[in-house]
N, C-alpha and C positions, 0 to 999 in steps of 0.2 A: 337659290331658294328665296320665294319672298318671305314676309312678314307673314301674310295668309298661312303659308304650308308650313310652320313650326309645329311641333308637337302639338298634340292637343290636351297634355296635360301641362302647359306651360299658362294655362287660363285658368288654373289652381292658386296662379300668385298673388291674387286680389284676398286679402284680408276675409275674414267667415264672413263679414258682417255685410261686404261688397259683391259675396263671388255671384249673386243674379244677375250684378252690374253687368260683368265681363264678360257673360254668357254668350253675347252674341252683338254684332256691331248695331242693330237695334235697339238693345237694350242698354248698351253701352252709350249711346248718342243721345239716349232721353235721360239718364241719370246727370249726362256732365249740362243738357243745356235745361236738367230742371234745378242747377245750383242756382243760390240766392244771385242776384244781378251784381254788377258793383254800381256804386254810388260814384260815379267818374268826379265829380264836385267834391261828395263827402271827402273820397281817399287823398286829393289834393290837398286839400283844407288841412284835412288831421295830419297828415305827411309835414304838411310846413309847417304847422303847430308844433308837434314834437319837434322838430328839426331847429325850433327857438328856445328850446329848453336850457338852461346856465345847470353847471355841476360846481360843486366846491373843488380847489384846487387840491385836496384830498382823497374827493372822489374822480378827480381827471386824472392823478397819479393812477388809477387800478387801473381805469381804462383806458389807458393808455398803454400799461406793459399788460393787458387782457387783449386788445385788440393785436400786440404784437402777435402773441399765440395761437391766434386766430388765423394771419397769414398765411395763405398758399404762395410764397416765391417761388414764380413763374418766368418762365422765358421759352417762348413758342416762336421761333422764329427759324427761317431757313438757313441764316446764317451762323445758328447755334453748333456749339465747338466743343467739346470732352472737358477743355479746359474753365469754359465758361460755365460750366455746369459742375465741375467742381465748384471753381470760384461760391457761385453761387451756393450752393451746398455746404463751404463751410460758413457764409455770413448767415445761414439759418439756423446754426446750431448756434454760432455767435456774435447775432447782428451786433453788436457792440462790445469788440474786443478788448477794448479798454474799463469793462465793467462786469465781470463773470453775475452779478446779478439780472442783468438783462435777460429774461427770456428767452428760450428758443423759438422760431414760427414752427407754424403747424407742419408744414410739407414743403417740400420742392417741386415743382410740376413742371416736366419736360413731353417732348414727344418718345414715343415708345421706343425707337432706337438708341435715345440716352438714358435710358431707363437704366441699364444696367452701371453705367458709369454714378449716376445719380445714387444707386445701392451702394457702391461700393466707398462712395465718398460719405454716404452718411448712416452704415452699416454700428450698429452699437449708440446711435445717438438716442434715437426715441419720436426725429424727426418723420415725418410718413413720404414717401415717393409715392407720389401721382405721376398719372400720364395721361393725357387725351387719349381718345380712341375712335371709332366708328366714321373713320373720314373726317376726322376735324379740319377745319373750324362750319365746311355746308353740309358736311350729313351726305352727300350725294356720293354714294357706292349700293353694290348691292349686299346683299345681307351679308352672306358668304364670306367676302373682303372683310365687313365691320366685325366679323366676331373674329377672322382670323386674328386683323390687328386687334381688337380686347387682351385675345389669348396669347400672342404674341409680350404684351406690355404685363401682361397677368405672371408669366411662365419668366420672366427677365428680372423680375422680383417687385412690381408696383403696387402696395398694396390699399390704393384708391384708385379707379377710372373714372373719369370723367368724359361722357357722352353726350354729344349732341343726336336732339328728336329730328324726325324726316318733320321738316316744317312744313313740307310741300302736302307729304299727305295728314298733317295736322288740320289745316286750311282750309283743304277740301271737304275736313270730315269723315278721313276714313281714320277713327280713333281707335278702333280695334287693331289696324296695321298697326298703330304708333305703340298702342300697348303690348301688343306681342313680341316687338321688334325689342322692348326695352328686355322683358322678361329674360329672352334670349340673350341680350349681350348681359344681365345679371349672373345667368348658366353659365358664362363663357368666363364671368370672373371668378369662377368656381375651383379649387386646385387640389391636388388628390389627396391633400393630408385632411380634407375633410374642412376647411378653411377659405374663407373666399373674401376676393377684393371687394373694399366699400365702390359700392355706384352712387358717382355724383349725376344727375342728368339734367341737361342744359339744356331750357328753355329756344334760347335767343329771343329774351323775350321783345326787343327791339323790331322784328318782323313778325311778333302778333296779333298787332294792330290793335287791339282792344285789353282793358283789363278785365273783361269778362272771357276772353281768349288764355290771358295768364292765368287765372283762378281755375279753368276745365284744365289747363295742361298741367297746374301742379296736382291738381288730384289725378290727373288720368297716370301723373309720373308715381305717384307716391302707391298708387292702387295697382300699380305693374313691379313695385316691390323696391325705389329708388329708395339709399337712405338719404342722400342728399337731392336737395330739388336746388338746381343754379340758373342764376339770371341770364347769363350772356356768356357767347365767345371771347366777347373784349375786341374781335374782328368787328362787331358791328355796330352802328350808330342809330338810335341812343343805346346804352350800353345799361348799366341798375341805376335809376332811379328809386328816389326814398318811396312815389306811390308804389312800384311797382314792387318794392320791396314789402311796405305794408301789405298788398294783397298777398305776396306767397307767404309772408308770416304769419297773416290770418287764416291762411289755407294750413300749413302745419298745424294752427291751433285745432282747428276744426276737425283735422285728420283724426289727430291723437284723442282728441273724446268722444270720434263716431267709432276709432279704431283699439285703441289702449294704446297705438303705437306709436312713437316719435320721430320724426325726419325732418334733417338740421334744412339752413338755408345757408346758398353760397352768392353773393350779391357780388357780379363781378365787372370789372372794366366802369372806367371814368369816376372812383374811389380814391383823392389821390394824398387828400390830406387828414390830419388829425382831427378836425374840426368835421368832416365828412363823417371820419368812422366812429367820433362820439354820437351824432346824428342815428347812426344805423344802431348801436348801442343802446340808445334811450328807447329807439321804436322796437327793438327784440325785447327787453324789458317789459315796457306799455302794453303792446300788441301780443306778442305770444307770452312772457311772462322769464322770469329769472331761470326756469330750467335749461331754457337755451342760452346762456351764459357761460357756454363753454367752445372751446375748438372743436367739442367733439359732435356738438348740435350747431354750430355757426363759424362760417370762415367770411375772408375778405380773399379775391383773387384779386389782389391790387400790389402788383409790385414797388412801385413806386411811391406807393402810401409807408412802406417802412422808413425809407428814406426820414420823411417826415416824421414820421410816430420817436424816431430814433433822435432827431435834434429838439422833438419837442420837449422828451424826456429827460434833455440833460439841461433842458432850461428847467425844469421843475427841481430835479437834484442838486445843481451847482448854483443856479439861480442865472446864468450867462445862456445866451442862444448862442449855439457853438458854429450855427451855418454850415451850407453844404458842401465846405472844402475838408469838411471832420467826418464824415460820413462816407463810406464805398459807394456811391449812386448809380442805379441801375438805368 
């Protein structure tokens, strides 16, 4: 089945205020290319503005164990093991065993065959399991395949997916595929107690080529019913950049007062130190405002940034940098 032949009441998922949008791939192409333009200069400019912003060493403590909980601890890799995905699983419930005040992160995110492993090791914590889905990390399957594996990683206990968009038919313009295609894997994260996984959906925005490309696909994601809109695979180069992050945080803002509705941002790949994710901090703040100050509107898919976040933290506490031989490093 393509994206074309899905139901035809799955173009019901665009919010009241949008459903003429979605009506027809027409009407759907003159809505995303009549949004405001971006300022390719401005977003630079403000991006490195905020990004020079100083916090008191008071307020680096919050954001600092804020940004831990934010975490998506990740590991996508073909060499991934039962055992490493334990491993992992228990450093998210306690990145820092040496100090039960630390934090837990937000999720573990595996591919869908460790999905259940990933449940059973962090079953009772409060930590969330993610899974990629839809042919991660190109998107290239056909429909059929992408929702089997959704409901495959949905039915194994995941209860966040994250999806990558057909960027090929993004590109071209055929945005009513891209929209229906998401609807559908949203359907799929559906589960019979009446209960459904969160959808994260992944730009790549690395192969969009423009931020007037970012800004149409976080709204064409958010108006096909994403609650997460995410930057990147972390497979491709560039991976979240701070402009790129300004523009989808300006698109959530813009969402939630054309919509009432709220849909977080997930900035992900090439995030890798503390000094990085105060940066993204200050512009969730600035830019969309304090309500997205939570894991449950804003993540980091940056494994390797705990690392960091975890020795920065015990220099703030103990007053010593404790270095990466204190730390489990990913």
């Amino acid at each position: 089945m393509t994206p074309t032949d899905a139901p035809a009441d799955l173009a019901a998922a665009a919010p009241a205020p949008l459903l003429d949008a979605t009506s027809s791939d027409a009407a759907l192409r003159r809505f995303l290319h009549g949004l405001p333009g971006v300022d390719q200069v401005g977003a630079e400019q403000r991006a490195a503005g905020l990004g020079t912003r100083s916090i008191k060493a008071a307020s680096k403590a919050y954001a600092v164990d804020l940004a831990i909980s934010m975490v998506d601890l990740t590991t996508l890799e073909g060499s991934d093991t039962r055992g490493k995905v334990r491993a992992l699983s228990a450093k998210a419930q306690r990145p820092d065993p040496t100090d039960p005040t630390c934090p837990a992160t937000a999720a573990v995110c595996v591919y869908p065959d460790m999905v259940p492993h990933a449940v059973d090791a962090l079953r009772g914590s409060g930590v969330h399991v993610a899974s990629v889905a839809t042919a991660f990390p190109s998107g290239r399957a056909a429909l059929d395949v992408k929702l089997a594996d959704t409901r495959d990683a949905v039915e194994a206990g995941a209860d966040e997916i994250d999806m990558v968009i057909d960027r090929g038919a993004f590109l071209t313009g055929r945005y009513l595929d891209v929209h229906d295609e998401i609807v559908a894997v949203k359907e799929a994260c559906a589960l019979p107690n009446g209960q459904s996984a969160h959808l994260k959906v992944i730009l790549e925005t690395g192969e969009l080529q423009t931020y007037d490309n970012v800004r149409r696909a976080s709204w064409l994601a958010m108006m096909a019913g994403a609650h997460f809109i995410k930057t990147s695979t972390g497979k491709v180069q560039p991976a979240a950049t701070l402009p790129v992050t300004l523009v989808m945080l300006e698109a959530v803002r813009d969402y939630r007062l054309a919509t009432g509705q709220q849909v977080g941002v997930k900035p992900a790949g090439g995030i890798r130190t503390t000094k990085d994710a105060v940066k993204h901090l200050v512009m969730v703040n600035e830019v969309a405002g304090p309500d997205w100050l939570d894991p449950d509107w804003f993540r980091f898919g940056a494994s390797s940034l705990l690392d960091d976040l975890l020795m920065q933290r015990t220099k703030l506490t103990t007053g010593r940098y404790s270095g990466p031989d204190y730390v489990t490093m990913d």
